[in-house]
DRENTI-120031 format. One record per residue (C-alpha): residue number from 1; residue in three letters; x negated, y, z. Coordinates in nm, 2 decimals. Each point is the difference from the previous one (the first is absolute). Example, Ala and Ser with C-alpha at 12.3 -4.5 7.8 and 13.67 -1.06 7.14 Angstrom:
residues 2
(1 "ala" (-1.23 -0.45 0.78)) (2 "ser" (-0.14 0.34 -0.07)) 
//
This chain:
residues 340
(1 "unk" (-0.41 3.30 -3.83)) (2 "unk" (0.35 0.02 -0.17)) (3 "unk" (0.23 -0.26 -0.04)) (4 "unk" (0.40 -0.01 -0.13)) (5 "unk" (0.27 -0.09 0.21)) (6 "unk" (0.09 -0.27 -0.19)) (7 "unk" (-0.38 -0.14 0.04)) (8 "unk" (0.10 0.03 0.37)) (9 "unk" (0.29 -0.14 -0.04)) (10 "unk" (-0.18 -0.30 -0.14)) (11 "unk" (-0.23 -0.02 0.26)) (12 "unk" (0.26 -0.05 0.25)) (13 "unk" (0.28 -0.19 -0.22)) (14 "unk" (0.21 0.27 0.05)) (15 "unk" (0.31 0.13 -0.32)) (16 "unk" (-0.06 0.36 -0.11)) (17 "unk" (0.30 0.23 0.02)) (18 "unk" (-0.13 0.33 -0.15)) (19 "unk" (-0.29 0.12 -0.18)) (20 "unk" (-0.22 -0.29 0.03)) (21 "unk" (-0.27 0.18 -0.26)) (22 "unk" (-0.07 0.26 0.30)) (23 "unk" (-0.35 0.02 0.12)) (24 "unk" (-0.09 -0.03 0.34)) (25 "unk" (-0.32 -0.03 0.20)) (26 "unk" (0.04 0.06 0.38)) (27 "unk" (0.24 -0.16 0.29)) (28 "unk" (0.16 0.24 0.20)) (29 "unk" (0.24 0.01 0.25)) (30 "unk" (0.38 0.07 -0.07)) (31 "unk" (0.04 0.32 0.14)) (32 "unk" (-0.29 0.16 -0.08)) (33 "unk" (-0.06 -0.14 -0.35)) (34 "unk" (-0.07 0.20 -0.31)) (35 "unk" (-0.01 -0.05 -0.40)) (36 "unk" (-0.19 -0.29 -0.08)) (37 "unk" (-0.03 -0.20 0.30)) (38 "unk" (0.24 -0.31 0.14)) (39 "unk" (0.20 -0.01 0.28)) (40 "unk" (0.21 -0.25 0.19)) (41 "unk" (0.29 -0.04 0.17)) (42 "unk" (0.10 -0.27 0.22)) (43 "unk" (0.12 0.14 0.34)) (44 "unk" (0.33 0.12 -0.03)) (45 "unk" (-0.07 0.31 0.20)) (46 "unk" (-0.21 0.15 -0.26)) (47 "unk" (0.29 -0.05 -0.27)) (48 "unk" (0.04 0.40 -0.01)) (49 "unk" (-0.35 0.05 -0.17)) (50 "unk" (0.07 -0.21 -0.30)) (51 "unk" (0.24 0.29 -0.13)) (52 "unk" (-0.22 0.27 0.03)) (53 "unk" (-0.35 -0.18 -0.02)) (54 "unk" (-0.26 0.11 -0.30)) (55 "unk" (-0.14 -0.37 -0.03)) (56 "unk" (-0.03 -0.06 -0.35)) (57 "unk" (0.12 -0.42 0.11)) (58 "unk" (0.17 -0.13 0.34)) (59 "unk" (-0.04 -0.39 0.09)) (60 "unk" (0.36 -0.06 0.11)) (61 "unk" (0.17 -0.32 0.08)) (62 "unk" (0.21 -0.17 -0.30)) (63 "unk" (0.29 0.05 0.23)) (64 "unk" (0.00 0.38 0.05)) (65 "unk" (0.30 0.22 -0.14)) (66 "unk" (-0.04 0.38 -0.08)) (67 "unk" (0.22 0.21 0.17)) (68 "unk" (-0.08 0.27 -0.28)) (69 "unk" (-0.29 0.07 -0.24)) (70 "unk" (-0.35 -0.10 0.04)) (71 "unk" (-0.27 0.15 -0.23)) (72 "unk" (-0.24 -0.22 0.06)) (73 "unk" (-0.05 -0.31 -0.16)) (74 "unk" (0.11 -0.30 0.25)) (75 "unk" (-0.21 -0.35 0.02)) (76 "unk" (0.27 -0.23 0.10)) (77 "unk" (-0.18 -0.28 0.22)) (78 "unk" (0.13 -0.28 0.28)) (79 "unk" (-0.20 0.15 0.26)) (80 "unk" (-0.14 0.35 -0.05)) (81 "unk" (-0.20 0.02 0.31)) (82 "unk" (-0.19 -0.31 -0.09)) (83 "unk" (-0.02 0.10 -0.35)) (84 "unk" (-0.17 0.34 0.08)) (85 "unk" (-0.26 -0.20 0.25)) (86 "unk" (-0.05 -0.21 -0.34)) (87 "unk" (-0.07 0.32 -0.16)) (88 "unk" (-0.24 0.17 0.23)) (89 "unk" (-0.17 -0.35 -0.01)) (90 "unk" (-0.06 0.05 -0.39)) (91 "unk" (-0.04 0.34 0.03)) (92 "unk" (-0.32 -0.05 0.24)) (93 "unk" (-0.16 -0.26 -0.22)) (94 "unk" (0.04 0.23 -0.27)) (95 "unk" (-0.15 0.29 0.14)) (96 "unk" (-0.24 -0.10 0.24)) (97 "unk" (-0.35 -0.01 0.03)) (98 "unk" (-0.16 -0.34 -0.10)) (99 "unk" (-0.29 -0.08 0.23)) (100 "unk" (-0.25 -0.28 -0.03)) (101 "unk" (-0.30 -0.10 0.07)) (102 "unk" (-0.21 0.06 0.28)) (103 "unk" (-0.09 0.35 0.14)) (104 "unk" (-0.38 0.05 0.19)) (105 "unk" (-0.08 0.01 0.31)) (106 "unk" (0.24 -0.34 0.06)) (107 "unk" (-0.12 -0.33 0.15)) (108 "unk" (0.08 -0.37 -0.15)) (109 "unk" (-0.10 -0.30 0.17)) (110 "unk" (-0.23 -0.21 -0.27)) (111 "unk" (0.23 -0.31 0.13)) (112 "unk" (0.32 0.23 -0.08)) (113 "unk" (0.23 -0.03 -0.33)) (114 "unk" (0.18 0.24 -0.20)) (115 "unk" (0.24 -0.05 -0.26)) (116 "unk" (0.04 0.17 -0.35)) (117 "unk" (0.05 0.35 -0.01)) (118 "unk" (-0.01 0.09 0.35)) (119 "unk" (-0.08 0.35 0.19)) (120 "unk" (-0.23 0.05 0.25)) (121 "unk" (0.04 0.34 0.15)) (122 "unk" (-0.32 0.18 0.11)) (123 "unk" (-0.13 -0.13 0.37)) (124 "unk" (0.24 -0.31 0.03)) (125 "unk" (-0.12 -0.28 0.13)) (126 "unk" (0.04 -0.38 -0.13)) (127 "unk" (-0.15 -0.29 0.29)) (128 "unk" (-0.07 -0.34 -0.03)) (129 "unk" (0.17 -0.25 -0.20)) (130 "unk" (0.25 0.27 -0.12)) (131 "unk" (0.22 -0.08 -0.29)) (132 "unk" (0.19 0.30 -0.20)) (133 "unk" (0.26 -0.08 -0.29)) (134 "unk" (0.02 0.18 -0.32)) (135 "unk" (0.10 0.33 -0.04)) (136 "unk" (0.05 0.06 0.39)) (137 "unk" (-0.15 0.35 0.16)) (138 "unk" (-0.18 0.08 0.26)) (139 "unk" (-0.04 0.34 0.07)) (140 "unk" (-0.28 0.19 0.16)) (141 "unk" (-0.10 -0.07 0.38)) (142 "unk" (0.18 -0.29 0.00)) (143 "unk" (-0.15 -0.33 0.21)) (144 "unk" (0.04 -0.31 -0.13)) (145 "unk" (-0.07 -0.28 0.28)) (146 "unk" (-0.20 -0.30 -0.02)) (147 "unk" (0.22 -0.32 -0.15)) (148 "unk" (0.28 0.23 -0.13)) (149 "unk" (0.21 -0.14 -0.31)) (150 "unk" (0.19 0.36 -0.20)) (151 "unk" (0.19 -0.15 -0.29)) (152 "unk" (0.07 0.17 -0.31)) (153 "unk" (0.14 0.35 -0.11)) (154 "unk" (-0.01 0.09 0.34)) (155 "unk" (-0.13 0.38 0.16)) (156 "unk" (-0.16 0.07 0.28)) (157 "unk" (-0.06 0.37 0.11)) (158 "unk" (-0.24 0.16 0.16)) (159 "unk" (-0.06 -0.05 0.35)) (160 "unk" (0.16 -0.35 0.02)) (161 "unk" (-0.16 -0.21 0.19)) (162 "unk" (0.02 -0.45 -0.02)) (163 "unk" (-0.15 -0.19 0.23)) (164 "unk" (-0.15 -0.34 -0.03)) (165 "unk" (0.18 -0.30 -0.12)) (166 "unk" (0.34 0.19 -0.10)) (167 "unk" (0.17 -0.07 -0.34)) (168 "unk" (0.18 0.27 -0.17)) (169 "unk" (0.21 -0.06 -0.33)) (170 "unk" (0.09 0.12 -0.35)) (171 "unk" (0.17 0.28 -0.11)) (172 "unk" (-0.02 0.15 0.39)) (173 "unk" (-0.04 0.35 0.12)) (174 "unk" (-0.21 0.11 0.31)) (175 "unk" (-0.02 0.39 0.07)) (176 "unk" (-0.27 0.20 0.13)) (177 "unk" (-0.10 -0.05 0.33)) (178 "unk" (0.16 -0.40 0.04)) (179 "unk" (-0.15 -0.26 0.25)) (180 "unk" (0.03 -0.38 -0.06)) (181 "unk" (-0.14 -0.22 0.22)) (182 "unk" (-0.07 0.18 0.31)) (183 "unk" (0.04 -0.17 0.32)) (184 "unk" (0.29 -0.10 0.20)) (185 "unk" (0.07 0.16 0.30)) (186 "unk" (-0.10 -0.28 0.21)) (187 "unk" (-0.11 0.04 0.34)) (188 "unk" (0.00 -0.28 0.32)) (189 "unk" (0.05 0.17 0.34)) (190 "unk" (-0.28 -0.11 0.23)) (191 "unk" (0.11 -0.05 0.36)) (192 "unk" (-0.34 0.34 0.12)) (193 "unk" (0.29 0.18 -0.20)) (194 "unk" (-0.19 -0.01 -0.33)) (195 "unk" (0.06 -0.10 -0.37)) (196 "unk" (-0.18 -0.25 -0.17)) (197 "unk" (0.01 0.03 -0.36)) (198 "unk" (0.19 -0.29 -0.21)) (199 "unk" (-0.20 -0.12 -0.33)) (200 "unk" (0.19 0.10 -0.34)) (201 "unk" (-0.08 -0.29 -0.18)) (202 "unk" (0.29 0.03 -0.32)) (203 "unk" (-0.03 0.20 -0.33)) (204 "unk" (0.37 0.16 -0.13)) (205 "unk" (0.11 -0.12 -0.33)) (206 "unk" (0.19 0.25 -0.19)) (207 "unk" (0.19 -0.13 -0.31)) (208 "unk" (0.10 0.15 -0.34)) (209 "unk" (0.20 0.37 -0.10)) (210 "unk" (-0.08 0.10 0.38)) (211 "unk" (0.00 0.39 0.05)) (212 "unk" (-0.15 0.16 0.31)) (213 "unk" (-0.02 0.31 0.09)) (214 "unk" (-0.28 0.27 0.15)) (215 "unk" (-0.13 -0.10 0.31)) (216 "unk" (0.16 -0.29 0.07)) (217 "unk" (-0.15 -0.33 0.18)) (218 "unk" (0.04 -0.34 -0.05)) (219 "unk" (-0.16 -0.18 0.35)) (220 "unk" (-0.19 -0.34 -0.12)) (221 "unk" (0.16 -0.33 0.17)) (222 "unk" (-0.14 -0.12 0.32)) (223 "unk" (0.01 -0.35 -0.16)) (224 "unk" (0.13 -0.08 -0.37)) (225 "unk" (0.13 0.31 -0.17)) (226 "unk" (0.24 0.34 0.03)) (227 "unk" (0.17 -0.04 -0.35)) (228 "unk" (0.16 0.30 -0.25)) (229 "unk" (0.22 -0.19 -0.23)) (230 "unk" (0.03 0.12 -0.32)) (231 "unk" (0.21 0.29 -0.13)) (232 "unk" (-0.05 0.15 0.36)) (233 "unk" (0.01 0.38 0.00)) (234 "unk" (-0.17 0.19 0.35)) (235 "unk" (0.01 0.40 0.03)) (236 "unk" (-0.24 0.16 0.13)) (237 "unk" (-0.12 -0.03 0.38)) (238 "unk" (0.15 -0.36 0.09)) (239 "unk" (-0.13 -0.25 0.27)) (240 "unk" (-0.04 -0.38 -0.10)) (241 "unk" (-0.13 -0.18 0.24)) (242 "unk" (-0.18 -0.33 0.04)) (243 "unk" (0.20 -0.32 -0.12)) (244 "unk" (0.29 0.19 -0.14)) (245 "unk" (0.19 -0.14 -0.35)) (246 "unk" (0.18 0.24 -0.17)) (247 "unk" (0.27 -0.15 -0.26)) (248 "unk" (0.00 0.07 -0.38)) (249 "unk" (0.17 0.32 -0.08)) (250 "unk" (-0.02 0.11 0.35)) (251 "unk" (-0.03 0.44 0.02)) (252 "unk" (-0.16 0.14 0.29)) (253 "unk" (0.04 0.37 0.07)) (254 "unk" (-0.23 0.27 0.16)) (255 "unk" (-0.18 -0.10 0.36)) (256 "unk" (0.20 -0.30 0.08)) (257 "unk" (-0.17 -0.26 0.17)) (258 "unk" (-0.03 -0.37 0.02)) (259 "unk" (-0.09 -0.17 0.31)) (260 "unk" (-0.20 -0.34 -0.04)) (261 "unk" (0.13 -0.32 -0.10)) (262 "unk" (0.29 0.17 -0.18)) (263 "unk" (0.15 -0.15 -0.25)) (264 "unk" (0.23 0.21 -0.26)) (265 "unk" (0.21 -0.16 -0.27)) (266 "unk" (0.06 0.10 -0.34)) (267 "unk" (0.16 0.29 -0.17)) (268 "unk" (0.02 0.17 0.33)) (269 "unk" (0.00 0.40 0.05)) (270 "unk" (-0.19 0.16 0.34)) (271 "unk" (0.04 0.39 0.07)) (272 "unk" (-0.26 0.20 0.10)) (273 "unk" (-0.13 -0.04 0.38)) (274 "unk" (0.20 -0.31 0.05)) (275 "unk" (-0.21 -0.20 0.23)) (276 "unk" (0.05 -0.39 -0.04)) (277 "unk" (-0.09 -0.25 0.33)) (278 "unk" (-0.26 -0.26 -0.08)) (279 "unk" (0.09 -0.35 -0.03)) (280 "unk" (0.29 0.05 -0.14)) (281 "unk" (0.24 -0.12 -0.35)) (282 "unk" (0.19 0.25 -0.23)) (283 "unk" (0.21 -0.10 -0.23)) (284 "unk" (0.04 0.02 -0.36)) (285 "unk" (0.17 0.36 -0.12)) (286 "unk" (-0.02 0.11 0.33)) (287 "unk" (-0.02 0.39 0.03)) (288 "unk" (-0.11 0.16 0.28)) (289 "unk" (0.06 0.39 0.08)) (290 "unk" (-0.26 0.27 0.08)) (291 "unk" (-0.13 0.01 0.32)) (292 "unk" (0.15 -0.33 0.09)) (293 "unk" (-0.10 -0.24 0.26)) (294 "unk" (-0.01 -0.35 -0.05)) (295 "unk" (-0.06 -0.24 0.27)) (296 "unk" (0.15 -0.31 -0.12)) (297 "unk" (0.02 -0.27 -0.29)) (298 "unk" (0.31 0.12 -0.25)) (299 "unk" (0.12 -0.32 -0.18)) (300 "unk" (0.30 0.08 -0.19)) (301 "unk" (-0.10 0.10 -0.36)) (302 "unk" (0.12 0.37 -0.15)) (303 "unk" (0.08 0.18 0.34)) (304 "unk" (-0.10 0.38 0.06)) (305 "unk" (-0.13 0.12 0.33)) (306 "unk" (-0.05 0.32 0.16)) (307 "unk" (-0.12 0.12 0.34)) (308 "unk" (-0.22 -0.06 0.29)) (309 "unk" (0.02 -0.29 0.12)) (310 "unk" (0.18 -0.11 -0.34)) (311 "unk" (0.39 0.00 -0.03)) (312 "unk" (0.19 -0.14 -0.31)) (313 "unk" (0.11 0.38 -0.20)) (314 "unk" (0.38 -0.04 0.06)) (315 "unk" (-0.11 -0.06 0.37)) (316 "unk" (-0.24 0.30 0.03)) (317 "unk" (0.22 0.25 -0.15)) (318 "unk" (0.27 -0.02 0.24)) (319 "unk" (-0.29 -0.01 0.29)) (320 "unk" (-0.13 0.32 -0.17)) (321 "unk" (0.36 0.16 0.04)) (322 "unk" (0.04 -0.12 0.34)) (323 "unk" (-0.34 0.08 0.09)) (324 "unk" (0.10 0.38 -0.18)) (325 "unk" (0.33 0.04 0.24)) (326 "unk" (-0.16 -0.07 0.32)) (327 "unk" (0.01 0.36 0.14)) (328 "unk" (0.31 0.04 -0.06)) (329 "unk" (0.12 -0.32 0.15)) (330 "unk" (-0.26 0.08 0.31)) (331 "unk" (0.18 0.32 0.00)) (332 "unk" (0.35 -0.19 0.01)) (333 "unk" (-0.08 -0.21 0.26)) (334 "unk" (-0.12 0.24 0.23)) (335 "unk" (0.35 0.18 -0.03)) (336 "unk" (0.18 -0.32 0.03)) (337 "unk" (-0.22 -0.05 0.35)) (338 "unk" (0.09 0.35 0.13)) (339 "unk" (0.38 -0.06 -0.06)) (340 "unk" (-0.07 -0.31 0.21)) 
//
């Protein structure tokens, strides 16, 4: 579908400097974009492209000056990186494929309840005493666990699978292949050198605007619950184990894992395959670098923190240039002993 710029523009409460009658109808990125399409620009690096690009509009912030001419028409915004998620936002709504209703073979518990307009993807499965809000999805192969609460306008799908008793929210995202609810890993070492199995009693509650990527788990709590709060965001592949709170706001990147018991604050940023010791506290706006270890509570608020075991950033950049010299200072020694 085609839109104008300055329809754009209104969608995202941007100013129009240009042609804002100019039709567009695809999102593209900067440096490949051609006639007709939007752009944006919002890391510095790609400033270059906005000279030469063949975007008929460019989100750009209200703050950025031309260093010479632009041909394409600029949507002046606060944030354009935001603005363009906004945008790809409408423009999915717009052009996607509105499913509802319930596709056959499927099963749905007599005692379950959907809401209004609803999909039911071919060979999902609803349990007992499930409850589904309006307008929510659930995609095909999905399982839906006895005692399960989805609210509304959320998708789930295919291949996800919810296990008894868990609560999932509105406006929440689970990709293919998710697991909520499974067990713990919880095991008592029996004195013949065996492992007795410990019960996984709890359920895990996951709150409002939570994404989580493909193949990610979620372990159930061994008592009470393992709680997502809302506006989470997981990637793909990420461990959550039994017990664990994870703050509002809180971003966890690719294959990091969370030992039990841990309990992560808000607004708080985790790179990909940093592992996080159980039982422990993480501040609020605490960021954590990839492939970091982190073996203790962090109680000071806002702090960054990069290697393995965890060092404060100042701190483990001068390590990392120490750590970088060391054959030449080897080296220097071994002169220095020979002159001995």
């Amino acid at each position: 579908m085609e839109i104008s710029i300055a329809q754009v523009a209104e969608i995202l409460q941007g100013t129009v400097e240009g042609n804002g009658e100019a039709k567009v109808n695809r999102l593209e990125k900067i440096e490949e974009a051609t006639e007709g399409s939007i752009a944006f620009l919002a890391n510095p690096k790609y400033t270059n492209y906005i000279y030469d690009t063949q975007a008929s509009g460019v989100i750009v912030s209200k703050e950025f000056t031309p260093e010479k001419e632009i041909k394409s028409t600029l949507i002046r915004v606060e944030d354009p990186y935001s603005s363009f998620a906004k945008l790809l936002e409408a423009y999915q709504q717009m052009t996607a494929i509105k499913k509802v209703g319930t596709e056959q073979p499927s099963f749905q518990s007599e005692s379950a309840t959907v809401g209004e307009q609803v999909y039911l993807g071919a060979f999902s499965y609803l349990g007992e005493n499930v409850s589904i809000g309006d307008r929510t999805k659930i995609y095909p192969n999905a399982v839906i666990g006895d005692n399960v609460t989805i609210g509304n306008d959320t998708v789930i799908y295919p291949g996800v699978k919810i296990y008894a008793n868990c609560k999932v929210g509105n406006n929440c995202v689970l990709h293919a292949g998710v697991v909520v609810g499974s067990d713990g890993f919880g095991f008592a070492p029996q004195e013949d050198g065996t492992y007795k199995t410990i019960p996984q009693t709890g359920n895990v509650i996951i709150e409002d605007h939570v994404d989580i990527g493909a193949n990610t788990t979620i372990d159930c709590a061994t008592m009470g619950s393992t709680i997502i709060r809302s506006g989470v965001k997981l990637d793909n592949l990420v461990q959550i184990a039994h017990n664990v709170e994870v703050g509002k706001n809180t971003v966890i990147a690719s294959q990091a894992g969370l030992s039990g018991s841990a309990k992560i604050g808000e607004n708080c940023q985790i790179g990909g395959q940093a592992g996080i010791t159980g039982h422990l506290q993480m501040a609020n706006k605490t960021i954590i670098g990839p492939q970091a270890g982190v073996p203790k509570t962090i109680k000071e608020e806002g702090k960054v923190w990069f290697g393995s075991p965890i060092q404060e950033h100042k701190e483990f950049l001068r390590t990392s240039i120490i750590l970088r010299n060391l054959p030449q200072l080897m080296e220097r020694v071994k002169q220095l002993e020979k002159k001995l």
